[in-house]
N, C-alpha and C positions, 0 to 999 in steps of 0.2 A: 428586753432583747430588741436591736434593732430591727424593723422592718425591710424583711426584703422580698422586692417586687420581680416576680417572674425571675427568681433566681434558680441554679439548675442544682439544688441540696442535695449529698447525697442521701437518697433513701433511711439505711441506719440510721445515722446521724440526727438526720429530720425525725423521724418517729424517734430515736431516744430522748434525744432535747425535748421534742413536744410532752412525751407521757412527765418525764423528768420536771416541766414547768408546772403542770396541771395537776400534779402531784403536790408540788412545792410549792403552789399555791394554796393548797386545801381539798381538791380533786380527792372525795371519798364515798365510798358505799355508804348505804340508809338500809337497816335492818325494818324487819316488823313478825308480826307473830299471828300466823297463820294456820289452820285446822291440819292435824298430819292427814288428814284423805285428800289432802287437796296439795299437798307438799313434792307428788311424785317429782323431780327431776331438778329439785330446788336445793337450795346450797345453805348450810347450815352459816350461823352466823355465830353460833359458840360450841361448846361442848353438850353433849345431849346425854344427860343421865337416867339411868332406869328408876320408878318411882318404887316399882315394885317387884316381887319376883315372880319368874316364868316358869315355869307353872306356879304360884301363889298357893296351892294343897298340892298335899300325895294324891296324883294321878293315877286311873289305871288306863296301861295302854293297851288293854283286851279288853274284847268280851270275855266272862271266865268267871269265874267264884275269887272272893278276897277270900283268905285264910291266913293263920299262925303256922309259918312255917314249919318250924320244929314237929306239930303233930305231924307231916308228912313223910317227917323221916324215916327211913327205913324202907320206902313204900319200892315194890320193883316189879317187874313181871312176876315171878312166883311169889310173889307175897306184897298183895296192893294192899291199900289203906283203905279202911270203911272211914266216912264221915259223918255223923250226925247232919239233922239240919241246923243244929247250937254251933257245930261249926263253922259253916261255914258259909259265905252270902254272897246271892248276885249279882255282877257288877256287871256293867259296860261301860266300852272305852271313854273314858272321859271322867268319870264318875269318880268321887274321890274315895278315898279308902279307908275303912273304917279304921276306927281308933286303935281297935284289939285285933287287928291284924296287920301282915308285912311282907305279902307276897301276894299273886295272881294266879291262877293257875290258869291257862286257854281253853275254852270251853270244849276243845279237842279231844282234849287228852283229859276230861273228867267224865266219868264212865257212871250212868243211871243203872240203877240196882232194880231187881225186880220189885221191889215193895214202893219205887217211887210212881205217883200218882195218874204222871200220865209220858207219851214219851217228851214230853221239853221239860227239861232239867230247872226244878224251879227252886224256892226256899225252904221245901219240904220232902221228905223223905230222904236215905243217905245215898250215898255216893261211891263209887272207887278211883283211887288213884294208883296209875301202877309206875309212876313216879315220883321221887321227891322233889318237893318244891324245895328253891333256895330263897334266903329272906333278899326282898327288895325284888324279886325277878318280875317283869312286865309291870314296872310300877312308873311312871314318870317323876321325881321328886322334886319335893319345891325346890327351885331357882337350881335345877336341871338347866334349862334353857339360857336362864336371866338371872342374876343376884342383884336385888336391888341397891340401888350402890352404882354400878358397873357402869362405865363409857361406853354409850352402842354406837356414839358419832364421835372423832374430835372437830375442831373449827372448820370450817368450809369445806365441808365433805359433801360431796354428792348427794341425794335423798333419794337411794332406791328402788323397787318396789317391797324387797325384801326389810328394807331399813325401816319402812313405815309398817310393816308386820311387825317388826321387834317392837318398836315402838308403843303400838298401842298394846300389845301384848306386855308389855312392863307399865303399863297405866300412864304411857302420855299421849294426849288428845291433841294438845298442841306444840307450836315448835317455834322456834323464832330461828329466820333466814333472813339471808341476803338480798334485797329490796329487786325486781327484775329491772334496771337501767331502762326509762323512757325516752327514743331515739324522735324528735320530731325533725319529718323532711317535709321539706318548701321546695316546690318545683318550681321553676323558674322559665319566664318566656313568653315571647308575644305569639308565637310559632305553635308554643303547647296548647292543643288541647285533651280534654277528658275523652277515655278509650270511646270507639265508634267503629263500623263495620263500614263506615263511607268519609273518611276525611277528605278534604277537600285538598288542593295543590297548594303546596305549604304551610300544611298543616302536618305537625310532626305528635303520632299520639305519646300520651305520659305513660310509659310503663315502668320506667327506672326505680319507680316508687314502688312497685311490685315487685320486681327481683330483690330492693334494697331489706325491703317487710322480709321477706323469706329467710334470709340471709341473716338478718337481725334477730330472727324469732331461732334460728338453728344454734346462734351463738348464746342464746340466752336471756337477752333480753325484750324489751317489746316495741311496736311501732305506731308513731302516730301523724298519716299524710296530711298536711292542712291545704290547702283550694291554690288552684295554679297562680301566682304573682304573675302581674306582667314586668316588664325589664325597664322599669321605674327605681332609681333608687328610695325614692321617701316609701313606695309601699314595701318593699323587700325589708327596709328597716325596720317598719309598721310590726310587718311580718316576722321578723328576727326576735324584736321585742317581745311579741307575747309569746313564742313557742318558747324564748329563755324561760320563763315562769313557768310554762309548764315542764318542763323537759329536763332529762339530763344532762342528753346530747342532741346537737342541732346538725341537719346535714342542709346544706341549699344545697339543691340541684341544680348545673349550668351556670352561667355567669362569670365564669371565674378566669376566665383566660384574659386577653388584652383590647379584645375590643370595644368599639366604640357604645356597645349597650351592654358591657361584661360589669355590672355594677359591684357585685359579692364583694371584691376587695376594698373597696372605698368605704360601705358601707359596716365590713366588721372594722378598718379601721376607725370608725367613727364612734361605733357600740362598745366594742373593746379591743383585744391585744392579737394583733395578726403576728405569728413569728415568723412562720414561712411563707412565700407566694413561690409556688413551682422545686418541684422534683426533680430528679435524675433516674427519671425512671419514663419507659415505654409500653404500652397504654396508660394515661394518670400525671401528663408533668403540670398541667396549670392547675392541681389540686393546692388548695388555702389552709393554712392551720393556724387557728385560731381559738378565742377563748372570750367569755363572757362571766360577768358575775352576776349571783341572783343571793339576796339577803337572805334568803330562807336555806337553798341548798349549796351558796357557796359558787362553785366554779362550773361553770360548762362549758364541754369543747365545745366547741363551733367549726366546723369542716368544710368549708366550700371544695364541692366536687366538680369535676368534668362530667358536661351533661351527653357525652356520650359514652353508651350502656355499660363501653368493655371498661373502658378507661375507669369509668366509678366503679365496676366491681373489683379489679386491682387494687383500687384507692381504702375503698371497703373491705376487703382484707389485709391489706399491708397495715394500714393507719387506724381505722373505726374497729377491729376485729381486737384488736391490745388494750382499748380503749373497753372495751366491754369485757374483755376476760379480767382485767382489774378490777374495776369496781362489782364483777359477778363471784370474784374471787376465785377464775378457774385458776389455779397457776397449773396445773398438771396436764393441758394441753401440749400436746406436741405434731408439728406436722409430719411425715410418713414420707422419704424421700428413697427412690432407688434406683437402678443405674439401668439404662435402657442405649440402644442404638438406633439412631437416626436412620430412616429409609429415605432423608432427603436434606439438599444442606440448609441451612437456618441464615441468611445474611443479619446481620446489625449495626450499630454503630458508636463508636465511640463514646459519641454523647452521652448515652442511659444505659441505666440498667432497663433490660427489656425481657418482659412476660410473653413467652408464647404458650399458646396452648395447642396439646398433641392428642390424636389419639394413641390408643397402644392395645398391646396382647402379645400373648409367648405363643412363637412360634418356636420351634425343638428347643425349648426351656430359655430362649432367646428372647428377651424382652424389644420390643419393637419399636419406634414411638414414631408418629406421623406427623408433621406438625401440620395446623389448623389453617384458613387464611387467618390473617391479622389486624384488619381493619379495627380500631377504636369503635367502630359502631357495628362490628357484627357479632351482637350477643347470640345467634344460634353456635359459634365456635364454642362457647364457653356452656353452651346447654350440652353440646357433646362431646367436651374434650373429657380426658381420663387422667390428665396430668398436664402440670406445667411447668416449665422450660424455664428457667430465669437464666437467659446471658449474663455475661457482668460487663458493667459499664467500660473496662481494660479491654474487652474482647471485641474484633468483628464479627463476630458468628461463628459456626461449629460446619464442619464439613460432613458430607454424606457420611456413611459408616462410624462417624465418630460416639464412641459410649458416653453419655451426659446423666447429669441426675438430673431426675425428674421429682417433683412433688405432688403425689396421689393425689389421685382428686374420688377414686375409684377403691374396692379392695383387692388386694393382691389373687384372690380367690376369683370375682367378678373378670379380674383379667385373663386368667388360667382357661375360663370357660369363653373366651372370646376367638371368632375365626377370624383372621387379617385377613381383606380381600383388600389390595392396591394394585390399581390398574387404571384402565378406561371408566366412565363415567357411564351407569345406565340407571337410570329409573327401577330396573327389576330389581338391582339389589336392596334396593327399598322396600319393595313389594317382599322378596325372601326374606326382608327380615323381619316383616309383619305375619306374612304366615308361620315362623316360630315360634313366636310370642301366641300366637292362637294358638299354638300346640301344646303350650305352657313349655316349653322347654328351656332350661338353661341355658342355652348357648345363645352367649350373644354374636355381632356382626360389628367390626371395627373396621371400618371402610376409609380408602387416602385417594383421591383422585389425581392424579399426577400422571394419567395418558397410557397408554399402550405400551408403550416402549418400555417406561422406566416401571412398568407392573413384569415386564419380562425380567426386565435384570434386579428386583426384588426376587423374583422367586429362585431367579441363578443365583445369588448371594445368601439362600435360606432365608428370609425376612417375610416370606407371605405361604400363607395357606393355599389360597387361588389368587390369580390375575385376571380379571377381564383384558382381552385381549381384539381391535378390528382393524390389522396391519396389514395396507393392500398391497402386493406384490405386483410393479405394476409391467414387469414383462410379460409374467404368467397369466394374470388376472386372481389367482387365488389370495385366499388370505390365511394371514397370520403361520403355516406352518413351516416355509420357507426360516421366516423370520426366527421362530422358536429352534429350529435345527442349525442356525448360522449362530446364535445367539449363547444357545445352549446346548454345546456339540456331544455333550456325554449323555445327553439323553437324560434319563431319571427323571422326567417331564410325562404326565397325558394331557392331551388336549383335547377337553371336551368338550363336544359339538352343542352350541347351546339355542341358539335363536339366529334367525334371519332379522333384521331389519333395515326399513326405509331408511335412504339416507337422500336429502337434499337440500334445496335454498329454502329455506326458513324468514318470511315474510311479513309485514306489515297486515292486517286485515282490508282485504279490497285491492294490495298492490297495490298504493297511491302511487308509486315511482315507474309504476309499466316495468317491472324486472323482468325479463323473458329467460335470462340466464346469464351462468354464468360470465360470460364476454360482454355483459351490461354493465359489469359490476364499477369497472375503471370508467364509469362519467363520475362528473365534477360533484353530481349531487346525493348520491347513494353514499350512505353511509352503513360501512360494513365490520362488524363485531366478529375477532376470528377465537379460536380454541387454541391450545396453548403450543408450545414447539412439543415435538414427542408423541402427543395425543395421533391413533389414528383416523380422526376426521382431520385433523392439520395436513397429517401426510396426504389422505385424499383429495384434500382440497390445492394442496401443491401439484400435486398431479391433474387433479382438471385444469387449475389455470396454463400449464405446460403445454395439453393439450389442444386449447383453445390459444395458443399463441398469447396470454395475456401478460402484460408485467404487474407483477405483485406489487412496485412500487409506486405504481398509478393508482391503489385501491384504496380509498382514505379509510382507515381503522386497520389495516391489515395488521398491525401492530397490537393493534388492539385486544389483547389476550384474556381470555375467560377460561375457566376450569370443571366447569359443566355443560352439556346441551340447554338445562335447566335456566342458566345464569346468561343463556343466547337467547333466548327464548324471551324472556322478559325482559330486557333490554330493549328488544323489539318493539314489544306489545307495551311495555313506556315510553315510544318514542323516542327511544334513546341512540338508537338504529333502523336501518333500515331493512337489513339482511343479513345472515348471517348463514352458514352450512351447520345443517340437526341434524336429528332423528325427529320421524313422522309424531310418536310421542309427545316429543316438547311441543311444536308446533300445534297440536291437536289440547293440550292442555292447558294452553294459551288463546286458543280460537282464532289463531293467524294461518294464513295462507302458505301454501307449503308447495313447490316447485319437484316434484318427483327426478331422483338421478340417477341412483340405483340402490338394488339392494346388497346391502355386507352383513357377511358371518360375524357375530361377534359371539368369541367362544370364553372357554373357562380355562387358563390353564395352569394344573392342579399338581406338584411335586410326588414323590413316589410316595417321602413318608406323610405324607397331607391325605392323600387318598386312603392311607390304612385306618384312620382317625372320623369312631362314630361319628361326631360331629360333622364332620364334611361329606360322610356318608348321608346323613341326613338331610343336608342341604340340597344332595342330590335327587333325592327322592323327591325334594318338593318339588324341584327343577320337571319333574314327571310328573308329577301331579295333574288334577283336574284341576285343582283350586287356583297353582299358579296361570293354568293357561288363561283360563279364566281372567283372571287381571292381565294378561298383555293383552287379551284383547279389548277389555277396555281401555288400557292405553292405548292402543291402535298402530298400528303397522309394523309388527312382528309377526313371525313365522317361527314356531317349534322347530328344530329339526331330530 
């Protein structure tokens, strides 16, 4: 197949043709024959027949005496059966059954006579029954369980725990399965190095090889990282070379796009067959597909990824994930897709299909979904997302309110137990949902930061449990309840009073810039990081510059939009700005200097049927708590109210 260079494939396409060549090339699993104790979770590679039978003797499944049925007969309350002790014998469960008998009786219901020797009913002296025994009763019989003979697997079946029970219980020790696929990844870069708690400025640490391990080992097969390459092509080939020998599949990490040190593609097409360069797909398009051959095991994919995190774990499910349910032989994977509403709109484009990741949770049986930021390099979205979003390449995005399918990432159960809070941005909803997890409690906390405003008209539209809410009124001076009564005129709202806290200019450590305030902001050299349109610090902050006569379009960054205190904060403290308007929190968890301007209510505000629901009951109590004050005051500048 021809080579094509940074072409825009579609996705299907691309992954069918790819499995389709690597297949048709000789692309196959390698069995081997492994102890069944050590089999849990492993894939058969034939049919698995029983050697022997389960139970293999007449069992008894009592404690009780074996006997010949038939003498029992007759036996009732007014007229029991004496037994000799030629009768009848001791058994316990497990114990096989004697020759010249064919029933059990429970040691319950066999009654010591006065002449027997002591009170525990032994092999001597007789006995009563004021029951008949029937033949075979509490007996277990051979190949009851098992007949040897019998299929207890067909071919690539899963290996249980209960499947390895049958197993040795029918006398097989060992098994032969499906080989686990050995994935080696080559990290790639002059940038990379090995994890450290002090990287240096431009130094980017390697952890893509740790999510990829995980990912690998969940689907089944196993992982092996070999030592960072730098962006040389003769080492990456060096490199390429021996993990083909050992491996079944190959991932490079990075490289693979078009730049001037982007080696991956030159290099597989020199080793072997590149079919695709680049996708039509968002996170993931300069992902490589490719192939190598090795004498011994034949073909191996070869995968040049995108060396940012989000982008490869897309790639690594879309492309590497098919790749290993083949040769592991899952075919009975399916992914778990269902239909959810947007609490905010999704843009896209044309060009790709594009992966977002959401959070989500039912609100009144209303499936929710948030979506994530989207940046290629922010793998926290994908550590917290619950599903994901696939536009299609035909579409530009999906509008607010619109119902989308989504594919779980989460169980439908796990979402049922989660409270939507979409609002304002605080720190404390952090802290809440740590102290439920110390309480052990089920509920989880599905959190959308998307401002004050639009956490109002989520909870008017039914979509959220609580909203954090710090919307200044700024004729009155109050907050937020002006807002909740114009917004949401029929009421069916409480707004509860949750925290005071600081709010001000958020600062460089030392003020290198002399900021005195806000009407500093508009010189040439400050550079200032704002919060998003909607949020109530944005509104705040439109109001103080009002009131200071400033123009907003004199402020360089004012445009410059973030979606946390958190994400202001350190922007700062890297340099990246100069100021910005927080809460005393960020500032103080950063170690930068903080400009005091006032303090805002920021409350909770919680729908009629939200507050009837244990769950949000609970959260409230924590909200009361010792435990919670406790942590706002180590974050610092909050007030209980």
């Amino acid at each position: 197949m021809e080579f094509k260079y940074l072409t825009n494939i579609d996705l299907d396409i691309a992954r069918s043709d790819y499995l389709a060549s690597l297949i048709g090339d000789g692309m196959t699993h390698r069995t081997e024959v492994i102890p069944v104790v050590n089999a849990a979770g492993r894939v058969t590679s034939e049919a698995v027949y029983a050697l022997i039978n389960a139970p293999h003797y007449n069992a008894s499944a009592m404690d009780g005496i074996a006997v010949d049925a038939k003498i029992t007969f007759g036996a009732s309350e007014t007229t029991p059966v004496t037994l000799t002790s030629e009768q009848y014998r001791f058994i316990d469960t497990g114990d096989p059954l004697p020759d010249d008998c064919d029933a059990v009786v429970m040691i319950e219901d066999v009654i010591k006579t006065d002449d027997s020797s002591s009170n525990k009913i032994k092999n001597s002296g007789t006995v009563k029954l004021y029951e008949a025994a029937t033949p075979w009763q509490h007996i277990r019989q051979i190949g009851e369980d098992i007949c040897a003979g019998e299929m207890l697997l067909p071919s690539y079946s899963k290996i249980t725990p209960a499947a390895m029970g049958a197993m040795i219980a029918s006398g097989i020790t060992e098994v032969s399965v499906i080989c686990k696929p050995l994935v080696g990844i080559i990290p790639t870069g002059n940038e990379i190095v090995k994890p450290t708690a002090k990287p240096k400025e431009g130094e980017i640490l390697e952890f893509n090889s740790v999510i990829y391990t995980a990912m690998i080992s969940e689907w089944g097969a196993e992982a092996k990282t070999y030592p960072i390459v730098a962006d040389n092509a003769m080492k990456i080939k060096k490199a390429l070379e021996k993990a083909v020998l050992d491996c079944d599949i190959v991932l490079i990490i990075a490289g693979s796009s078009a730049g001037r040190e982007d080696f991956t593609a030159s290099v597989l097409s020199e080793v072997g067959i590149v079919l695709y360069h680049g996708l039509a797909i968002k996170p993931g398009k300069p992902a490589i597909l490719a192939y190598c051959t090795n004498d011994e095991k034949g073909v191996i994919p070869v995968i040049g990824v995108p060396g940012y995190p989000v982008s490869g774990i897309i790639v690594q499910e879309q492309i590497l994930k098919p790749i290993i349910e083949y040769l592991c032989c899952s075919f009975n994977k399916s992914d778990r897709y269902v239909q959810a509403t947007l609490s905010k709109s999704v843009a896209s484009t044309l060009k790709y299909r594009e992966f977002v990741r959401v959070r989500m949770g039912y609100v009144n049986d209303k499936l929710i979904a948030s979506p994530l930021s989207r940046g290629s390099g922010i793998v926290t979205s994908f550590m917290r997302a619950d599903g994901i979003l696939e536009v299609p390449q035909e579409l530009e995005g999906f509008e607010i309110g619109t119902k989308v399918s989504i594919r779980l990432l989460r169980s439908d159960e796990e979402l049922r137990q989660s409270i939507v809070i979409i609002g304002s941005h605080d720190p404390l909803i952090d802290e809440l949902c740590d102290l439920l997890r110390l309480k052990k409690s089920n509920i989880s906390i599905s959190s959308a930061h998307v401002g004050s405003m639009s956490g109002i008209l989520a909870v008017r539209k039914g979509e959220a449990h609580i909203s954090g809410t710090h919307i200044l009124n700024e004729e009155t001076g109050e907050y937020n309840e002006s807002f909740v009564k114009k917004l949401i005129p029929g009421g069916n709202v409480h707004l509860i009073k949750c925290v005071k806290r600081k709010q001000g200019l958020i600062l460089q450590k030392g003020n290198p810039k002399g900021i005195g305030g806000i009407e500093d902001l508009s010189k040439n050299a400050i550079r200032y990081v704002n919060r998003q349109k909607g949020s109530g610090t944005r509104i705040l902050f439109d109001y103080l510059l009002n009131k200071e006569n400033v123009d907003s379009s004199m402020i360089y960054g004012y445009d410059r939009e973030e979606f946390t205190h958190t994400s202001v904060a350190t922007l700062i403290a890297s340099n990246s700005a100069d100021a910005g308007l927080g809460i005393y929190s960020a500032a103080k968890m950063y170690d930068l200097d903080f400009i005091y301007i006032c303090d805002e209510e920021y409350d909770l505000l919680i729908p009629d049927f939200a507050m009837k629901l244990p769950a949000v009951q609970e959260i409230l109590e924590i909200i009361k708590s010792k435990e919670f004050k406790e942590r706002l005051e180590i974050l610092g500048g909050y007030t209980i109210k």
